[in-house]
N, C-alpha and C positions, 0 to 999 in steps of 0.2 A: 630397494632401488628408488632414487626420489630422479625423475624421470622429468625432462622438460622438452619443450618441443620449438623449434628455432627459427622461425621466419624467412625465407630463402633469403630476402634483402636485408636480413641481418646478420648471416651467417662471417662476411669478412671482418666485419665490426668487431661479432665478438673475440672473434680468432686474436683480433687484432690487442684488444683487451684482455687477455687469455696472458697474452706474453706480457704486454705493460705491465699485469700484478704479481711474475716472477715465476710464472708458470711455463715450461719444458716439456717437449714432448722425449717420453723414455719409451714409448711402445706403439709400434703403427700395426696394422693389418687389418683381413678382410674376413667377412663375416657374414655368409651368405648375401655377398653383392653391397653387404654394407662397407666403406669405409671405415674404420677402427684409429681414433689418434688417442693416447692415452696422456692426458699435462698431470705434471705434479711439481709442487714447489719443493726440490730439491734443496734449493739453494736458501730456503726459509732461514731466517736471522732471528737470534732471540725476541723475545716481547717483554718489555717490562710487567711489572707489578704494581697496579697503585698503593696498596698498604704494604710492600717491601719497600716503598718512596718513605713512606711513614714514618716506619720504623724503620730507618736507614742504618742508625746507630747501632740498632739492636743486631745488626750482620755485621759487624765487623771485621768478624773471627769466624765467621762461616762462609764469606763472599756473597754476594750479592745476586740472588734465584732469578731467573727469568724462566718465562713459558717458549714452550718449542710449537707454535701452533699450525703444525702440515694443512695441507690440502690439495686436491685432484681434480679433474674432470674429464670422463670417457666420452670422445666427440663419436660422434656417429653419422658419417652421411650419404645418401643414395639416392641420384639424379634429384630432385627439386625436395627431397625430404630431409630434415635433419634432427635430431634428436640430442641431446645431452644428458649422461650421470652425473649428477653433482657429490663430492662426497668433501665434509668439511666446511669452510667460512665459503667457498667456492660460488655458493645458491644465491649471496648478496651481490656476486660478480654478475653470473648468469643471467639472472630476473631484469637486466635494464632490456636484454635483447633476447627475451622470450615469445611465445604467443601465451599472454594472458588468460586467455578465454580455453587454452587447449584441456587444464586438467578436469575443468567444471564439465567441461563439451565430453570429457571419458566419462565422469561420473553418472553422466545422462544417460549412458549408454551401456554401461557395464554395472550400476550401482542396484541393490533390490532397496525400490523406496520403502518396503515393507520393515524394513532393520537398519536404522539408522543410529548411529553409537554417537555423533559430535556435531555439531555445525555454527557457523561464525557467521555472524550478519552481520551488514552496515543498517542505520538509520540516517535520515540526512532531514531531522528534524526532532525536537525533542531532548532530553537531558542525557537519552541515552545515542550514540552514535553507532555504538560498536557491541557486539552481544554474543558470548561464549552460550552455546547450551548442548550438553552431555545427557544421555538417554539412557534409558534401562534398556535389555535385550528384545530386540522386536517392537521397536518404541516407528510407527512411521513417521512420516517424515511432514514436519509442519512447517509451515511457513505464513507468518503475521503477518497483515499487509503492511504495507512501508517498508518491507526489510528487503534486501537485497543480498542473497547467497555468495559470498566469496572462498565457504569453505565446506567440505563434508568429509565427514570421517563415516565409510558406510560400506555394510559388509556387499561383497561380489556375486552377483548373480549366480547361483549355484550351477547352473548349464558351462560357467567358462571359469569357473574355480580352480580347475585344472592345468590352466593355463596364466591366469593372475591373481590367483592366489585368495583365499578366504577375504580378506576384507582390504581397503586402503583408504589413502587419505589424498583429496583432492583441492587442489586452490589453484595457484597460476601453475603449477606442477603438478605430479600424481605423484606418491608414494607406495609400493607395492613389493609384496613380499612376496614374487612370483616363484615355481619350483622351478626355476632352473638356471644351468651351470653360466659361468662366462662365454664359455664356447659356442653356446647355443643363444648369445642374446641379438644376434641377425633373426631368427626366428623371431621373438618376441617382438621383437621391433617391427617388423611384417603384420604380425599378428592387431597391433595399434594400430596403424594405418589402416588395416581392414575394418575395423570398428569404428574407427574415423568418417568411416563413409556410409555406415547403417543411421537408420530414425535411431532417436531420443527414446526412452519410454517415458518419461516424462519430463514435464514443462518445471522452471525453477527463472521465479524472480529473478533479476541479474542484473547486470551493464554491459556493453561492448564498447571496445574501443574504437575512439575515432581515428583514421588515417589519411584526411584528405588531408593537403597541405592548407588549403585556401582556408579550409575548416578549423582548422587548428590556428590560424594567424589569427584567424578571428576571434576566438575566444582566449586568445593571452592577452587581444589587448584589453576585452573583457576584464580579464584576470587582473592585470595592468592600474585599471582604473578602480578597482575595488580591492587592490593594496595600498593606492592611495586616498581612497573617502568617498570615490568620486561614482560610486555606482555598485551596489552589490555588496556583499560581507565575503569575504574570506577570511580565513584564520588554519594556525599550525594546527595538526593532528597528531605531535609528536607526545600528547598527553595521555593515551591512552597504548592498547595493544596495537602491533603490526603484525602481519602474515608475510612470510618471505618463503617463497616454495608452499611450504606445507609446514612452515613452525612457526610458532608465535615466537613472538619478541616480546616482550613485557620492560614497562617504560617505568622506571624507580628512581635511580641516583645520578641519572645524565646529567651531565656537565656540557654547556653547548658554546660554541663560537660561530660567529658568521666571518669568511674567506673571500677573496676573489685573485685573481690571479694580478700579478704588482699594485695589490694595495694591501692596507695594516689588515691582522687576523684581529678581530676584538670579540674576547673570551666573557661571554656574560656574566659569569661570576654566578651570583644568588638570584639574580631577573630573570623574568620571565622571558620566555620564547615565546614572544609576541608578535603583532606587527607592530607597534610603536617601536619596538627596540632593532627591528628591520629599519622601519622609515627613519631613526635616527641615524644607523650603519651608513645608508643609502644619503643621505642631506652629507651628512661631516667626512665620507669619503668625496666625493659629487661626483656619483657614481651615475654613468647618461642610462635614460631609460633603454636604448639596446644592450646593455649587460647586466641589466637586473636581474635575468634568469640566468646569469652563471656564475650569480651567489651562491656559497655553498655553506651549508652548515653541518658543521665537526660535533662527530657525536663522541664522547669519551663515558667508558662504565665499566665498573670493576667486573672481572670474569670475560671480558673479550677487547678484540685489539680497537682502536680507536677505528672509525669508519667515518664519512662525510654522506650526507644526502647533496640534490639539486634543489634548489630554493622549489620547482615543481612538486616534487616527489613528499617535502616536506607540508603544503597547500593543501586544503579541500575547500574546493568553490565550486557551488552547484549555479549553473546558467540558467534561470528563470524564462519560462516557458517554451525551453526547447529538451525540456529532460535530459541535461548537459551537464555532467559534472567533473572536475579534477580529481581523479583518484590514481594514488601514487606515481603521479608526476604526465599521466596520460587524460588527454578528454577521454568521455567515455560519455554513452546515452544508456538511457535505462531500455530494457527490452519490453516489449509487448505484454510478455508475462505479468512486470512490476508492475504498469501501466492499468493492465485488468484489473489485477487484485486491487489495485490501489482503491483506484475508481469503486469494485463491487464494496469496498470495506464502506467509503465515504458515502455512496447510498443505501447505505441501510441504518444510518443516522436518521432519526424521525424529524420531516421536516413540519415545521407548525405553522398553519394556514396565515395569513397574513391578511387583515384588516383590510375593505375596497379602497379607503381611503387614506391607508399607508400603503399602497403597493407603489408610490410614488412619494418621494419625498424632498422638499424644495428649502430646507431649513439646516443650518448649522447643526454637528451634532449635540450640543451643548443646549442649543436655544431645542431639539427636538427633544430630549430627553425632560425639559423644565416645561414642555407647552402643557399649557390645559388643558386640549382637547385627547392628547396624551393618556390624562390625567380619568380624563371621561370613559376612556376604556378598562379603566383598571389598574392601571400603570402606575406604582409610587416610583417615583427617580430616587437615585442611589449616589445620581451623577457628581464627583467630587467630594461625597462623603466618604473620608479618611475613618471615618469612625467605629466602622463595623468591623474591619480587623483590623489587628496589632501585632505586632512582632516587637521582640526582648530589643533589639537594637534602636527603635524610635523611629527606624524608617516608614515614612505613611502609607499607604496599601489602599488603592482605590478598588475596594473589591467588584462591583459589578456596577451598573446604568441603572436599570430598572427591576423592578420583583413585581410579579403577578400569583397570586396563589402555588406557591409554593415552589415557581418558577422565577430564576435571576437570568437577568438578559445582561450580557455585554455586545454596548452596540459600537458599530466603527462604519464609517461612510468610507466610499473614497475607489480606488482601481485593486484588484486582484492582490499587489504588489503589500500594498497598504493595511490591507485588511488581515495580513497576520500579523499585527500589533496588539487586536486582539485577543486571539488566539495566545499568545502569549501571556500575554496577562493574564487571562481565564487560566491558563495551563499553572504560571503561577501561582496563582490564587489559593487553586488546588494544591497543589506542593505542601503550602503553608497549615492546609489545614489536615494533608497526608499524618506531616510530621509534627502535628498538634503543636505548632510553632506560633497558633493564635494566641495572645495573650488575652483574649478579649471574649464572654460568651455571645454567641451569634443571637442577635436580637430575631433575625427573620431566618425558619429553619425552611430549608429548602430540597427537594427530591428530583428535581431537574433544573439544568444548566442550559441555557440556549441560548448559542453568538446568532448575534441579527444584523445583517450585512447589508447595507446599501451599496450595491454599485454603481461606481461612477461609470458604468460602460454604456455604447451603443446600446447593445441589447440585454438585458438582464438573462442570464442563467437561467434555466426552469431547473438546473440541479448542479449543487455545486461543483458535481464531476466535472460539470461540462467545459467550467473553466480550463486555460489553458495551462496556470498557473501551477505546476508540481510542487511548488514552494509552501505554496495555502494548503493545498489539497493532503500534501505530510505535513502538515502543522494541526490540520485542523484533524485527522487522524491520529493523532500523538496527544492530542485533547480531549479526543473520546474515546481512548483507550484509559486517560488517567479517572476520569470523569469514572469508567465501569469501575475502574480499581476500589474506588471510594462509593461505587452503590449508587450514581449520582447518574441519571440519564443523561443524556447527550442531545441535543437539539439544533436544529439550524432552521433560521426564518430568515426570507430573500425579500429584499427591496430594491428600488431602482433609486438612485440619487441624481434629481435633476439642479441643473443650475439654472439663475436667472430669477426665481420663483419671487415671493413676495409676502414670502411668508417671515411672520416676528420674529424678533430673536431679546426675550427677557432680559439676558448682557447682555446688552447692546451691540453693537455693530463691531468691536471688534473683535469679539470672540471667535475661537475657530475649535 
């Protein structure tokens, strides 16, 4: 039974949506004090075939096959509770007017973190976003910092086994193979609710959704300004897996168009699902910025019927320094949990003492990296030399700032915001030399990496946790994760970056 749990202020919505997608009720009744509607799409109409389109010629003499593809959904409701079975395409219906957070919130509480068989994370930094991992029997249950739990397949607390069954699978939905009959699922339903209201046994990374109004306007127009240039990075997520209940969707041969209700449908063809090809839809319709968000984009893929997202649902844009992000089409803030680990991961990064007379620095990064007195400490610059790595393409590769005994610094002045440019690069760096993609031997061999940050803030950091910025702080952890991967320590050294100062700059005055 893949089990969802339904918002009281959403419950007319969906009813309402239940019926727009052809769904009938064939069976009502009561189930200990529950309500019982049973829809199913009686009146379902063939579905084409992409590759019987293909080969159209090749049916001539056989008629032309189509798919019959049913689906159901058993409502369930009692006083301010309400529940749904999904069975069929039904779960992509469901899931707009779910509560998100309901099947992770069972799995806290019914799940033995001791036997964990599956789990799906997000990342919101890094090459990796999105990450499947399958366990051996009895494998508990880990969790990397940066990652965010949106999924667990994990056997059932042996004390209520009896009741939901040996093991299940948890995301915005539960999955569970409980023993018993349809007759008897007013019981079980009872039985959720009452676990619904017990502790956690344990804590798990996450997001909750946001639901103020005032909240939500605020961060679209957020959204808003960083689908067009003007603040922020957003980009589609339609390139990788999606969770819908409790199944993955996996993203292979889609074919995408952007919609809106009385203007042209325009079918991307072989282009990418970008925002360039959004802001083009959006300029050559002149579409006003209040219906931007009810763009929709048509997804078509052989093996199931065509379906559309909301240009939201389609988004990931994390809101920089209020642990705020777009995830399938909802804000959402990351929880305390993520928050901790994050933070404990990024301080146990070894930070390197810093010089009395760089604890402050008044000079361009360019003109600081080429000074002499630089130079006096130890410090060869690196700065702008293209030469130390290569890649088969020709593209130039600034591998790092400065090398000290056996130590490469990448340096970057400037605010919170700023300073994962180099992190990036550093992150690159490494990449290049993961997949032995240097064409070039490394003149200076090195066993630690260390980004050296001046901030442009009021008060400098005594630790990089302390920032506010969750954008650095998963950048700069996705840095020293790649950094162990390759044997390569991890470093961070803190400065402050003043202005006004009077100090030289080698290039001249207009370098930056």
């Amino acid at each position: 039974m893949n089990i969802f749990r339904i918002p009281e202020a959403n419950v007319a919505a969906l009813e309402g949506k239940l019926s727009s997608v052809g769904l009938r009720v064939i069976h009502q009744g009561e189930l200990e004090g529950w309500e019982g509607k049973f829809y199913f799409s009686k009146d379902e109409g063939p579905s084409s075939i992409p590759w019987v389109e293909t080969f159209s010629d090749f049916f001539m003499d056989e008629g032309r096959p189509a798919n019959l593809i049913y689906f159901a959904v058993y409502f369930f409701r009692k006083g301010r509770e309400c529940f749904v079975l999904s069975y069929g395409k039904s779960h992509f219906y469901v899931r707009q007017y779910c509560d998100h957070d309901f099947g992770i919130e069972m799995a806290k509480r019914l799940g033995n973190k001791r036997d964990v068989k599956q789990t799906s994370s997000k990342r919101f930094a890094g090459r990796k976003r999105k990450e499947i991992k399958s366990y051996t029997t009895n494998s508990p249950l880990s969790v990397e910092s940066g990652e965010s739990v949106d999924y667990l397949r994990i056997t059932i607390d042996p004390e209520v086994q009896d009741k939901f069954g040996r093991s299940g699978k948890f995301g915005s939905s539960m999955l569970i193979g409980a023993p018993v009959t349809k007759d008897r699922l007013g019981l079980l339903l009872d039985e959720i609710v009452a676990v619904m209201g017990r502790e956690e046994k344990f804590q798990l990374p996450r997001t909750s959704v946001i639901r103020d109004d005032d909240e939500v306007a605020k961060y679209d127009k957020k959204l808003l300004d960083a689908i067009f240039g003007n603040g922020g990075y957003a980009e589609f997520s339609c390139d990788t897996h999606d969770i819908v209940g409790v199944d993955f969707v996996f993203s292979g041969s889609e074919r995408y168009s952007f919609s809106l209700r009385g203007r042209r449908v325009a079918e991307l063809g072989e282009r990418e699902l970008d925002l360039a090809t959004l802001q083009e839809y959006v300029l050559a319709e002149r579409i006003p910025v209040s219906e931007i968000f009810d763009v929709r984009i048509q997804v078509e893929n052989e093996g199931q019927r065509t379906y559309s997202k909301g240009l939201r649902d389609a988004l990931e844009f994390v809101v920089d320094d209020e642990n705020v992000m777009l995830s399938q089409g909802r804000w959402v803030r990351f929880n305390e949990d993520y928050i901790h680990q994050l933070n404990l991961s990024i301080d146990e990064i070894t930070v390197e003492s810093t010089e009395t007379d760089l604890l402050e620095i008044d000079m361009k990064e360019c003109c600081f990296n080429a000074a002499e007195y630089i130079n006096s400490y130890g410090y060869a610059s690196a700065d702008r030399d293209f030469t130390k790595i290569g890649v088969s393409t020709g593209t130039p590769v600034e591998a790092w700032d400065l090398y000290r005994d056996g130590t490469v610094y990448a340096v970057k002045f400037g605010t919170p915001q700023k300073l994962g440019y180099a992190c990036d690069q550093a992150s690159n760096v490494l990449e290049i030399l993961r997949n032995k993609a240097n064409t070039k031997a490394l003149d200076q061999k090195f066993v630690s990496y260390c980004l050296w940050f001046a901030f442009s803030v009021s008060r400098t950091p005594a630790r990089v946790s302390d920032t506010g910025s969750i954008i650095l702080k998963q950048k700069i952890d996705a840095w020293a994760r790649r950094c162990r991967d390759l044997e390569v320590e991890p470093k961070i050294k803190i400065s402050k970056k003043i202005s006004g100062g009077s100090g030289s700059c080698p290039h001249g005055s207009s370098a930056s």
